[in-house]
C-alpha positions in Angstrom: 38.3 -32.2 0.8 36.5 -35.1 -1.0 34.1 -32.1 -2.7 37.2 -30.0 -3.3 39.2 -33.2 -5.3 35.9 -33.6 -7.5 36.6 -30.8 -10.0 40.8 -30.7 -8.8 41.8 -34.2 -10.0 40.0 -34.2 -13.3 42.3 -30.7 -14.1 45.2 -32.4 -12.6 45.0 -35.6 -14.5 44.0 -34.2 -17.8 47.4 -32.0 -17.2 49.6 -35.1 -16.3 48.6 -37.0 -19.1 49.1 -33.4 -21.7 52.5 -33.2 -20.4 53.7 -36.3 -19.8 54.4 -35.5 -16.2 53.6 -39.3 -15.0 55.9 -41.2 -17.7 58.3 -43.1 -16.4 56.4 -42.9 -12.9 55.8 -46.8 -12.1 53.8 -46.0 -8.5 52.4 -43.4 -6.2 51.4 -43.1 -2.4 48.9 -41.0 -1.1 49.5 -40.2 2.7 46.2 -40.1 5.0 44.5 -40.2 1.6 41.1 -41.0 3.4 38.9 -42.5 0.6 41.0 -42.5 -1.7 38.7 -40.7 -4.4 41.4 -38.9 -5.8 43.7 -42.0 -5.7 41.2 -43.9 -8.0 41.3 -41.0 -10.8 45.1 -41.7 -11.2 45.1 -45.6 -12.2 42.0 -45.0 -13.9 44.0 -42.7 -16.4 47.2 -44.0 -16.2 47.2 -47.3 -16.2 50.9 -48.2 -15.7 51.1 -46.3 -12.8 50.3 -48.3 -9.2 48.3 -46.2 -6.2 48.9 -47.0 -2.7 47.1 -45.0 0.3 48.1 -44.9 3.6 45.8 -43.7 6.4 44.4 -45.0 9.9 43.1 -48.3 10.2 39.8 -47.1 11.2 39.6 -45.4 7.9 41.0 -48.1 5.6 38.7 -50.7 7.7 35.3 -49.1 6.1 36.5 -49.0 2.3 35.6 -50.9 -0.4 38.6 -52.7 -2.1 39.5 -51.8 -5.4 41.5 -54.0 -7.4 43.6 -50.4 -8.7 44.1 -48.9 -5.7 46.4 -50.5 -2.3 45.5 -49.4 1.0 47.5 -49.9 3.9 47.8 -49.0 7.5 
């Protein structure tokens, strides 16, 4: 999935921002969003918006933090 979301979420995001499809969205949760690659693309483009993913603890336990992204158990 990680490869797949490489060339997705560029499309996807360059698409929110044309159409305005995130104003007014103040924060997002990705569930079992693994890495949280695509989760990163979000805040990194929209700024106002706040990411949250939720996955296992034994995946959330190996991730870097990142001061844009939340993850929780």
């Amino acid at each position: 999935m990680t490869s797949h979301t490489c060339f997705v979420v560029p499309a996807l995001v360059q698409g929110c921002a044309k159409e305005g499809v995130l104003d007014g969205v103040r924060s997002l949760v990705d569930v079992g969003g693994s890495n949280g690659v695509d989760s990163k693309a979000i805040p990194n483009a929209f700024s106002h918006v706040k990411f949250t993913v939720m996955d296992l603890a034994h995946v959330i336990e190996t991730l870097p933090k990142d001061p844009k992204v939340d993850f929780v158990l």
